[in-house]
C-alpha positions in Angstrom: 73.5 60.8 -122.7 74.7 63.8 -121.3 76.3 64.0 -117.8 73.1 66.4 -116.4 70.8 64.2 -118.1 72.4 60.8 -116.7 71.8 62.4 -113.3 67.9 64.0 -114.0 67.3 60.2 -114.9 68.6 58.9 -111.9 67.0 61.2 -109.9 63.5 61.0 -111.6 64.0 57.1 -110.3 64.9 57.6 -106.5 61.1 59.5 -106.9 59.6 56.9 -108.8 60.9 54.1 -106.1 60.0 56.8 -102.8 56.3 57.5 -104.9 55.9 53.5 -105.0 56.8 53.5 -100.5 54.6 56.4 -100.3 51.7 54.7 -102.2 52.3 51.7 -100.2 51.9 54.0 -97.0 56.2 53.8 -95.9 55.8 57.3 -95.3 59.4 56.9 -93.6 60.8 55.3 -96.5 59.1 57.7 -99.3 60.8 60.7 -97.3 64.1 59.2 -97.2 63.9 58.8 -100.9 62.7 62.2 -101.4 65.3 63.5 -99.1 68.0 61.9 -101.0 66.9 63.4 -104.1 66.8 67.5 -102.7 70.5 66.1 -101.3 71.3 66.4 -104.7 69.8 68.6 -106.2 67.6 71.0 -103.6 65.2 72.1 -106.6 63.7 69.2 -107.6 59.7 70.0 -107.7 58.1 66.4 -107.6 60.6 65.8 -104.6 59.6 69.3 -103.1 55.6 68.7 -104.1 55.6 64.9 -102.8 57.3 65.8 -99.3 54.7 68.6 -98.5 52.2 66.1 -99.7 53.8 64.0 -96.6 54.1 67.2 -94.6 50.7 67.4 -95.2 49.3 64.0 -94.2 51.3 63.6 -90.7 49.8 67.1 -89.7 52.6 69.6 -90.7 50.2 72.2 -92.8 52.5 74.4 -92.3 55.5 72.6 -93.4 54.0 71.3 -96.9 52.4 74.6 -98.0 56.2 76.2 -97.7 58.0 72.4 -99.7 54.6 72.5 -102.2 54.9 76.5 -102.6 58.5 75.9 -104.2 57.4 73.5 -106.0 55.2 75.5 -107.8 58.2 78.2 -108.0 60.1 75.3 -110.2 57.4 73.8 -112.2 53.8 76.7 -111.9 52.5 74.4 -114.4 51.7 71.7 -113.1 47.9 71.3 -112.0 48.1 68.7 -109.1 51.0 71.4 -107.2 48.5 73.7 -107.1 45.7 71.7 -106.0 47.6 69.9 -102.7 48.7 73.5 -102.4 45.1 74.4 -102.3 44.8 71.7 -99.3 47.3 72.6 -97.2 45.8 76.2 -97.2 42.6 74.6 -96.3 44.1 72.5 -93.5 45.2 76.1 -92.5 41.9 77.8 -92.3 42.9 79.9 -95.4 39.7 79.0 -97.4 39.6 82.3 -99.8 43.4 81.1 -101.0 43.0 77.7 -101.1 39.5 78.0 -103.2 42.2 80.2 -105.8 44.6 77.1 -105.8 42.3 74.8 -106.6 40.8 76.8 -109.7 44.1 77.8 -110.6 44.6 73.6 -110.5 41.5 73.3 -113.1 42.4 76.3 -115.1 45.8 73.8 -116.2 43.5 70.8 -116.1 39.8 71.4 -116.2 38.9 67.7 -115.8 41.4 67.2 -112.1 38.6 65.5 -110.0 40.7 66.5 -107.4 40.4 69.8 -107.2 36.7 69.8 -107.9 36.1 67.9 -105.0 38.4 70.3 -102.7 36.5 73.1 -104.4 33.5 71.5 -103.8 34.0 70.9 -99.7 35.1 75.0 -99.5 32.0 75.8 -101.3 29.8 73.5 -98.7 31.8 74.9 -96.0 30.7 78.9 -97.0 27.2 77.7 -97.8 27.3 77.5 -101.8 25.7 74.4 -101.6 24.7 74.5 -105.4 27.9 75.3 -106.4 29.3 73.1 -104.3 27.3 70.3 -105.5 28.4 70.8 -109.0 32.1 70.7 -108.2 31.4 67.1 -107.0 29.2 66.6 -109.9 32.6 67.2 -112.1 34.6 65.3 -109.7 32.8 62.1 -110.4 32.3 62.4 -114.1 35.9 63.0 -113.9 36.9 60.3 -112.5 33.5 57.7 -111.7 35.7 55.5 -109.5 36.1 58.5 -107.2 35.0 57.1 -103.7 35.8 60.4 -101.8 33.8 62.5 -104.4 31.0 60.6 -104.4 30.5 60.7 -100.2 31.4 64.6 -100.6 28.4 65.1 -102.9 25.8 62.7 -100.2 27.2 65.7 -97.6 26.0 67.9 -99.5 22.9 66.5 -101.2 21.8 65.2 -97.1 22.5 69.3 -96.4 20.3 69.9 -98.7 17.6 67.6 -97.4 17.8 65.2 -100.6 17.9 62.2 -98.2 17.2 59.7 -100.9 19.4 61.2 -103.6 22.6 61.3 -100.5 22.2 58.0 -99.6 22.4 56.8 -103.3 25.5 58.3 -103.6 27.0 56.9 -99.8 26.2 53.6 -101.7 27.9 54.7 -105.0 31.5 55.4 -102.8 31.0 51.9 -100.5 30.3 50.2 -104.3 33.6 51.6 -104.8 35.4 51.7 -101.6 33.5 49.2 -98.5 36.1 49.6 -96.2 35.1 53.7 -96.2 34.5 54.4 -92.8 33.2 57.9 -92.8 31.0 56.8 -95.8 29.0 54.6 -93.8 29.1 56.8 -90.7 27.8 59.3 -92.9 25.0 56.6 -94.3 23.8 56.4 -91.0 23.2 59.7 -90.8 21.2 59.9 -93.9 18.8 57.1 -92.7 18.3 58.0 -89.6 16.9 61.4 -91.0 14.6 59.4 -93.6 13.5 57.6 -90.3 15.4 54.4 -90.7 16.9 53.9 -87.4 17.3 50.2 -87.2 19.5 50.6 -90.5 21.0 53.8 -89.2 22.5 51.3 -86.2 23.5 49.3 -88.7 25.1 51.4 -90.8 26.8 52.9 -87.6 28.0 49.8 -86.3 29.9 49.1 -89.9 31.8 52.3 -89.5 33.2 51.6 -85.9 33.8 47.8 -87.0 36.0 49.0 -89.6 37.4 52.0 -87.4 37.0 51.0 -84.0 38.2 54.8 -82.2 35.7 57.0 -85.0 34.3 59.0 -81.8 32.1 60.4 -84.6 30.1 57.2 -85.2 29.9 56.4 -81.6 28.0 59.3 -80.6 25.9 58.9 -84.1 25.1 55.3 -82.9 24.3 56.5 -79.1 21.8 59.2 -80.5 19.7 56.5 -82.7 19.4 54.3 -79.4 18.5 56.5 -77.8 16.1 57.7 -80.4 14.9 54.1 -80.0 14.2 54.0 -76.4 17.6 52.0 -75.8 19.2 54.1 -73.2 21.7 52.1 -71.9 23.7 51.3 -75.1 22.9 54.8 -76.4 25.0 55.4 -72.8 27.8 53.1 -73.7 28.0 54.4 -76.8 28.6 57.8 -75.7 30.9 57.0 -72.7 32.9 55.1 -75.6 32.8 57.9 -78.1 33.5 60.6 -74.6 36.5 58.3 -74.1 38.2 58.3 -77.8 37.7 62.3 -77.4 37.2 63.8 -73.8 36.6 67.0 -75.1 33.6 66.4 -76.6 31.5 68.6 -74.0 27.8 67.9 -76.2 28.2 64.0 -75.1 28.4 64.8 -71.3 25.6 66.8 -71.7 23.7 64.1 -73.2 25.5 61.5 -70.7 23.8 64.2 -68.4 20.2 63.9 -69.8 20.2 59.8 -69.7 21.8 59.2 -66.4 18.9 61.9 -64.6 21.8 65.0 -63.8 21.0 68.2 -65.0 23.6 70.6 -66.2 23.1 74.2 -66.2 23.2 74.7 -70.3 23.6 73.0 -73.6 27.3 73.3 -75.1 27.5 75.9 -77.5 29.0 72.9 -79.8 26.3 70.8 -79.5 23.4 73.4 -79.8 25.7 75.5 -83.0 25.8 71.1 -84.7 22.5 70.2 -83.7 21.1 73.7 -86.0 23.5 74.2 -88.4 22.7 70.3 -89.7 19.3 70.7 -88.7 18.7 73.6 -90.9 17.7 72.9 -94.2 14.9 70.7 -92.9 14.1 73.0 -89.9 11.0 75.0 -90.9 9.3 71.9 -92.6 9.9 69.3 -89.8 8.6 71.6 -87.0 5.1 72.4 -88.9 4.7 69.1 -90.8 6.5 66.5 -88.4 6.2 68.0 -84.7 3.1 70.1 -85.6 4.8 73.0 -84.2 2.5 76.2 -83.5 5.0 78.4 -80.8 5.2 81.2 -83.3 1.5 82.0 -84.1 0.6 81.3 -80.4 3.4 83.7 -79.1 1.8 85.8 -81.3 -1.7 85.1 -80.3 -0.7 85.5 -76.6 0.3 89.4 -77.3 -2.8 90.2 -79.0 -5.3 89.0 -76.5 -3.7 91.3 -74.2 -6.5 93.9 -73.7 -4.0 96.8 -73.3 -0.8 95.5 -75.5 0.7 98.0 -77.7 -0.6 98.2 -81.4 3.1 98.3 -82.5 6.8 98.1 -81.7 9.5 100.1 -82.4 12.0 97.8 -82.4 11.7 94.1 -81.0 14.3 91.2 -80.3 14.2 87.7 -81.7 15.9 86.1 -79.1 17.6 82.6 -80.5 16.0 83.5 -83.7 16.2 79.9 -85.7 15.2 80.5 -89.3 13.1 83.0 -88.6 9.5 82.1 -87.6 9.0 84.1 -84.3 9.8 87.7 -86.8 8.0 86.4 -89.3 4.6 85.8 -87.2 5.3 89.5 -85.4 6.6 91.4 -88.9 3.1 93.3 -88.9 3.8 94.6 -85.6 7.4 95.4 -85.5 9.2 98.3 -86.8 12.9 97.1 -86.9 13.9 93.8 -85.7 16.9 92.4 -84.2 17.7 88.2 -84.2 20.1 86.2 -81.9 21.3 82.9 -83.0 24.1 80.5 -82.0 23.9 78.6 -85.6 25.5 80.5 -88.6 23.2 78.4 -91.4 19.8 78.9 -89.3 21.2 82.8 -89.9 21.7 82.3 -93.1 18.3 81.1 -93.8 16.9 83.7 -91.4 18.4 86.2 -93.5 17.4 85.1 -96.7 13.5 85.6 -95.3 14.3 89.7 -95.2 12.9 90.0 -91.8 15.4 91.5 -89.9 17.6 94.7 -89.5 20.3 93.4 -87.7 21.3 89.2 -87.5 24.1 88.6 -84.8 25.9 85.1 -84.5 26.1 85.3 -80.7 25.0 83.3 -77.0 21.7 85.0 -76.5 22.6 85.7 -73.0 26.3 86.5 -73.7 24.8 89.5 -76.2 21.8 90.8 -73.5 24.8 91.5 -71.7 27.2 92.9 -74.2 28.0 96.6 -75.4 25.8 96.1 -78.5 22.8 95.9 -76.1 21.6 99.4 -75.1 19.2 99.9 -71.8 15.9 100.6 -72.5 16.5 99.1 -76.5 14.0 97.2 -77.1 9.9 97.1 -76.8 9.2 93.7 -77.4 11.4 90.6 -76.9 10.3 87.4 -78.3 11.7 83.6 -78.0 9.8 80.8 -79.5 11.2 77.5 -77.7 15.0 78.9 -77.0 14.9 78.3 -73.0 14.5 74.7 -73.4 18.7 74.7 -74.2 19.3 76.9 -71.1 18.9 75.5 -67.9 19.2 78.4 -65.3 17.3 81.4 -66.4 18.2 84.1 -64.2 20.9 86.1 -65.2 19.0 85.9 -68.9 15.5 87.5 -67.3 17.8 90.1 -65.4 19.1 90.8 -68.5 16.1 90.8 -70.7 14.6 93.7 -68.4 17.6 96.0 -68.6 17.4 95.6 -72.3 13.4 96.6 -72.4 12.0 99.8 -72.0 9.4 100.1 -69.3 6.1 98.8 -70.0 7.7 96.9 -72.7 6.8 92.9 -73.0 8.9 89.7 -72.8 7.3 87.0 -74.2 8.3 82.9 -74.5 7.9 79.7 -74.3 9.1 76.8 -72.0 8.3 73.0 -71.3 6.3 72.6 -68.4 7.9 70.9 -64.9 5.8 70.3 -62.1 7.9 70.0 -59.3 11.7 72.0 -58.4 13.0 75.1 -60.8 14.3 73.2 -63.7 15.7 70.0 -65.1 17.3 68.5 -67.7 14.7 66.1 -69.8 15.7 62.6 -71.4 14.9 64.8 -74.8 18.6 66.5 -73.8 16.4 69.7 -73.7 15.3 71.6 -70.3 12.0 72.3 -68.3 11.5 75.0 -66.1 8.2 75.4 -63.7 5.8 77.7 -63.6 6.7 78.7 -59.7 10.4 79.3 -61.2 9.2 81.9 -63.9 6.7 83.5 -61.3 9.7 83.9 -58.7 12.4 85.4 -61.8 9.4 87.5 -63.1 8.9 88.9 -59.6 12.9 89.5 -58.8 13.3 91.4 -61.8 10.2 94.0 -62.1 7.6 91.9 -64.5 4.7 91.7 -64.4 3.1 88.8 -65.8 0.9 89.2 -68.1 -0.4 85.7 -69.7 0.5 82.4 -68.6 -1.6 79.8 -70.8 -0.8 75.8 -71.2 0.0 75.2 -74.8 1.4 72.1 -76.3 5.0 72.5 -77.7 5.5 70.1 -80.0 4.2 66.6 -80.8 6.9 63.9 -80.6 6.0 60.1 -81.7 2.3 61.4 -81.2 2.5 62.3 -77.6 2.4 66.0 -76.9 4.8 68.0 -75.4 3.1 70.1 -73.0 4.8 73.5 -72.3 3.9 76.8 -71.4 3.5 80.4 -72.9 4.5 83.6 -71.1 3.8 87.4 -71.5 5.5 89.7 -69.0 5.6 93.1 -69.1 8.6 95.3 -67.5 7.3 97.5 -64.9 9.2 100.6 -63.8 
């Protein structure tokens, strides 16, 4: 044997024995070994490739893409460089480049479950749920001990509202892996949305058993108590899951709603989560679950106004959801304009071809923005958005710059009796009917219709709320 081959072989060992610490989790000790090796000899790619791979799992994105990149320079053939390239450019926010690593990774080797997996999370991430599910599809015929691949395709069959066919496959990974945390977490989820909250708790419970600080499941397990009338574990649970990660500004709010204080809006965070995983059941769980009717009686308010315009030049969907409020005033409206704080409600929004322009946005933050011109708009419409805003003020002073005079504002609120406004048990807002009168006034509307409707029908007692119609007055 050659001198350069003596030392290759030596080499190749100090990474077999730092690949063996590394898969025993002795990050320290797999480094060293590594490190000794790029001593020697600087180019070594499985040395480079399985330090950024360390890089990668302590947090240094940036750190293993540069050690994986030169792998790649040394050895651009190999498939698994490319796809824990692909997932530090991910880690990175770099989704475009690290969906091309990761089909470079199955050009080399079609079959890397790996990479279809990866693939298959970017493609869920941008909204390709199809796709995405057939990456994970290949992941697990690839490799049908995959555990990982296998709770990656329940995420995006339970996006897809295949509740049954997601929790099969939760089961398949915990068949495979019962110690997977976020598989169960993620079980509980499923369950609870096939209306299974006793085993939804349970399912919970197993994930923070197994990983005691998952702030995730904590806040997942206070929601189903409190779905189940348990209000003081659903607290603890939160105040646990608000001490893991204080930043979490959606659990004081629903701390807020359970302990009787009332905060002056939802989080952005929680209202953007609550839709965006809401979405893909949205439209069928209002009409067939909550026997929701706000659009067609917005509609029906404007119409049984004696002197209401025939049509609308151009109207605003304020906090547009899916759609539904457009699609009940399409006949009416020229060009319309939509509002939403969740980018998949858009998406679905968009798909229904009712609006001109779609804007991801805080519906108050854009009444108030440069996009907004006085005088813009004839009608503005919002089908149950107030009942995530607390204080309505600044929105109504808003909304009248924004119509022209004589132009209508019309929406719906749940009904308090007594006071301006408070945050509900529900985690959603009331506002009173001497609040609205006193904002209507302030702000040069006239109101128009003010009728008692039922909102929505939850565990088959009705929520009762109220529809107005005002009208901007010069």
């Amino acid at each position: 044997m050659s001198e350069d081959a003596g030392q290759d072989a030596r080499l190749d060992g100090l990474v077999q024995e730092g690949l063996r610490a590394h898969q025993a989790g002795n990050l320290e000790q797999a480094e060293a070994g590594y490190g000794k090796v790029l001593e020697r000899n600087p180019d070594h790619a499985d040395a480079n490739h399985f330090l950024g791979v360390i890089a990668f799992q302590v947090g240094m994105a940036e750190q293993s893409l540069d050690l994986i990149a030169k792998a790649i320079s040394i050895s651009p053939e190999k498939a698994i460089y490319h796809c824990n390239l692909g997932n530090s450019l991910q880690a990175l926010g770099r989704s475009e480049d690290a969906m091309a690593s990761h089909r470079q990774a199955l050009s080399l080797s079609p079959n890397l479950s790996t990479s279809h997996n990866s693939l298959g999370v970017l493609l869920q991430e941008q909204g390709h749920l199809e796709d995405a599910l057939a990456s994970f599809e290949k992941a697990v015929t690839g490799n049908p001990d995959y555990a990982e691949a296998y709770s990656s395709r329940g995420n995006v069959l339970k996006e897809m509202g295949a509740f049954e066919d997601a929790a099969e496959s939760y089961l398949k990974a915990l068949a495979i892996k019962p110690g997977y945390a976020e598989a169960h977490n993620n079980l509980g989820s499923t369950l609870r949305a096939q209306e299974k909250p006793d085993e939804a708790v349970a399912s919970f419970q197993k994930a923070i058993s197994l990983k005691p600080e998952f702030a995730e499941a904590h806040s997942n397990l206070g929601n189903t108590l409190k779905k189940l009338g348990r209000t003081d574990e659903a607290l603890a649970s939160y105040r646990r899951a608000l001490d893991i990660d204080p930043g979490r500004q959606d659990l004081h709010h629903l701390i807020s709603s359970i302990s009787g204080e009332t905060t002056d809006i939802a989080p952005e965070k929680y209202i953007r989560e609550l839709f965006d995983d809401y979405a893909g059941t949205f439209d069928d769980h209002l009409t067939n679950t909550l026997s929701y009717e706000i659009p067609a009686l917005l509609r029906h308010a404007v119409d049984a106004l004696t002197d209401a315009p025939k049509a609308f030049s151009r109207m605003l969907d304020l906090g547009c959801g899916t759609g539904m409020v457009a699609q009940a005033f399409q006949d009416l409206a020229g060009e319309i304009d939509s509002i939403d704080l969740s980018p998949k409600m858009l998406e679905i929004a968009k798909a229904k071809g009712v609006y001109a322009n779609l804007t991801l946005s805080d519906v108050f933050e854009f009444l108030n923005g440069p996009d907004v011109k006085p005088a813009g708009y004839e009608l503005i419409a919002s089908g149950d958005t107030f009942i995530y805003i607390c204080k309505l003020d600044g929105g109504f002073a808003a909304a009248r710059r924004a119509l022209t005079d004589g132009g209508l504002f019309v929406f719906s609120v749940e009904h308090l009796e007594d006071g301006d406004y408070k945050l509900l048990p529900s985690s959603r807002y009331a506002q009173s009917e001497a609040y609205i009168e006193k904002l209507a006034a302030e702000n040069m509307f006239e109101i128009m219709c003010l009728e008692p409707v039922v909102v929505r029908v939850e565990k088959e007692v009705p929520i009762a709320g109220r529809i107005f119609v005002l009208r901007a007055v010069p």
